[in-house]
N, C-alpha and C positions, 0 to 999 in steps of 0.2 A: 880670573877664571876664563874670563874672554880669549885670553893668550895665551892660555891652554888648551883651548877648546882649537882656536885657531891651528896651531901646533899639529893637534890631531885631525884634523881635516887635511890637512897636507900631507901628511905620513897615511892616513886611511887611503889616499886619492891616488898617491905614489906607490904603495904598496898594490894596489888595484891596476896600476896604471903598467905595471914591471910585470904582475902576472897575465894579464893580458896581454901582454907582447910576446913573452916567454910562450903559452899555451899557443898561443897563435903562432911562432917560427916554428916549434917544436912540432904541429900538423902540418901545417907549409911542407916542412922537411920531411917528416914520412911520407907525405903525398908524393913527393918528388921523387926520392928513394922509391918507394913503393913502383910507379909509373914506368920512370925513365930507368933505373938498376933490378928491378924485379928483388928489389931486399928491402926487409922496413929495419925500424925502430922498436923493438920487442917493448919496451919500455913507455913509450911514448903517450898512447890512449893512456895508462893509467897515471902518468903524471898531470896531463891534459885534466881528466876527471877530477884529482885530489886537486889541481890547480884550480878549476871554476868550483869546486866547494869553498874554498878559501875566498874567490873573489867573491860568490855568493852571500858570504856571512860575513864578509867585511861592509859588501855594499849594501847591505842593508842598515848597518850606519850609516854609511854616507846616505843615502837616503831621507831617513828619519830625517838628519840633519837641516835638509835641506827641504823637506817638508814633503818630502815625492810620493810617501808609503799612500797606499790605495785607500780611497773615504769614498764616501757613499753621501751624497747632498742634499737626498731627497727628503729628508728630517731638519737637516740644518738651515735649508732654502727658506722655511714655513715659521723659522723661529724668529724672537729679536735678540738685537744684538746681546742683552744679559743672558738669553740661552744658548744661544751661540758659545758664547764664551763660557758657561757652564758645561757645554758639552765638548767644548776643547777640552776642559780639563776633565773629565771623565775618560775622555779617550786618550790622554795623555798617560793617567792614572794607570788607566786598563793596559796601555803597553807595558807601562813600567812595571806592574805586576804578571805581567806575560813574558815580558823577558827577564826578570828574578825568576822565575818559576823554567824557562826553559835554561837558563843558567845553571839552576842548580839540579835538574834531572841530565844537562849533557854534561856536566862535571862528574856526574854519578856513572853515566856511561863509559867516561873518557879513562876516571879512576881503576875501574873494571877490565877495559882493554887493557891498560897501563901494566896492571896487575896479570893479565896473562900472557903479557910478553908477544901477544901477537905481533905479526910482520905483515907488511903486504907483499902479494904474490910475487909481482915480477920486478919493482926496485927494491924490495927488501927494507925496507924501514921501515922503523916500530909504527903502525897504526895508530896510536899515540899522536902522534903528526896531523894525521887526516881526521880523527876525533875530536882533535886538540880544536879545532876552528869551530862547532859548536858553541864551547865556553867562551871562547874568545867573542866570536860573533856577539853572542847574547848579552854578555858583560858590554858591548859596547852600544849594543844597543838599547838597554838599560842604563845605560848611561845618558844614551842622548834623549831619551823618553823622560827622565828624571830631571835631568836640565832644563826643558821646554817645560815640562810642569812646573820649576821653581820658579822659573821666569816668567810662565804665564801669570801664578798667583801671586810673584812681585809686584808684574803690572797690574794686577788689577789692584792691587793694596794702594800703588801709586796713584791711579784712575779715580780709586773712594776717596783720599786723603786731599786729593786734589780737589772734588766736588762739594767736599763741606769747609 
């Protein structure tokens, strides 16, 4: 599982790392066109936009994984260590049920666009595409929510088993 997990931090990190380059040459270059030739890239803003939705809801895996997503101490500071680590996993719990739950209302969306054939305005592709990163998002970050839960409550089974 570990080298799988690994696997995917590399391909989340890569895939993050190519759109950001991408979004960033592709404004570079309207700005330049724009400036120096008085002509842009009609196209450009809205691949720019579908492209940071994408890095948006990838990195927020990467994130989780990495332990980054925003907490709040001011509870946790005051506890001991057994609630501490109670309250890991409830907060673990609460993502993983947050991202099941926003998995399956933007699959509900993404199915819906799917089904009306929409396009977007100026590169013309299914919307599908740009909805699609929702699901994807969520699923992964449900994923990694789901992970740090099994593993917190491994370690702890390991931590009891070891004290008696």
């Amino acid at each position: 599982m570990k080298r799988i997990l690994h696997y995917l931090d590399r391909f989340e990190q890569l895939v993050i790392g190519i759109l950001l380059l991408g979004v960033t040459v592709i404004l570079f270059g309207n700005v330049v066109l724009r400036y120096l030739f008085n002509s842009n890239l009609g196209w450009a803003e809205e691949m720019a936009r579908y492209g940071v939705v994408w890095i948006t809801m990838i990195g927020t895996s990467v994130c989780i994984s990495k332990g980054g997503h925003i907490s709040v101490d001011a509870i946790s500071a005051r506890l001991s260590e057994r609630g501490k680590d109670v309250q890991q996993i409830l907060v673990l719990a609460c993502g993983t049920a947050a991202a099941a739950i926003g998995f399956y209302y933007s699959m509900t969306i993404t199915l819906k666009v799917t089904s009306l054939g929409q396009m977007s305005s100026t590169l013309n592709v299914p919307m599908t595409f740009v909805y699609g990163a929702m699901p994807v998002g969520f699923f992964l970050a449900g994923l990694r929510f789901a992970t740090a839960l099994i593993v917190r409550i491994a370690g702890r089974q390991t931590r009891a088993s070891d004290a008696s």
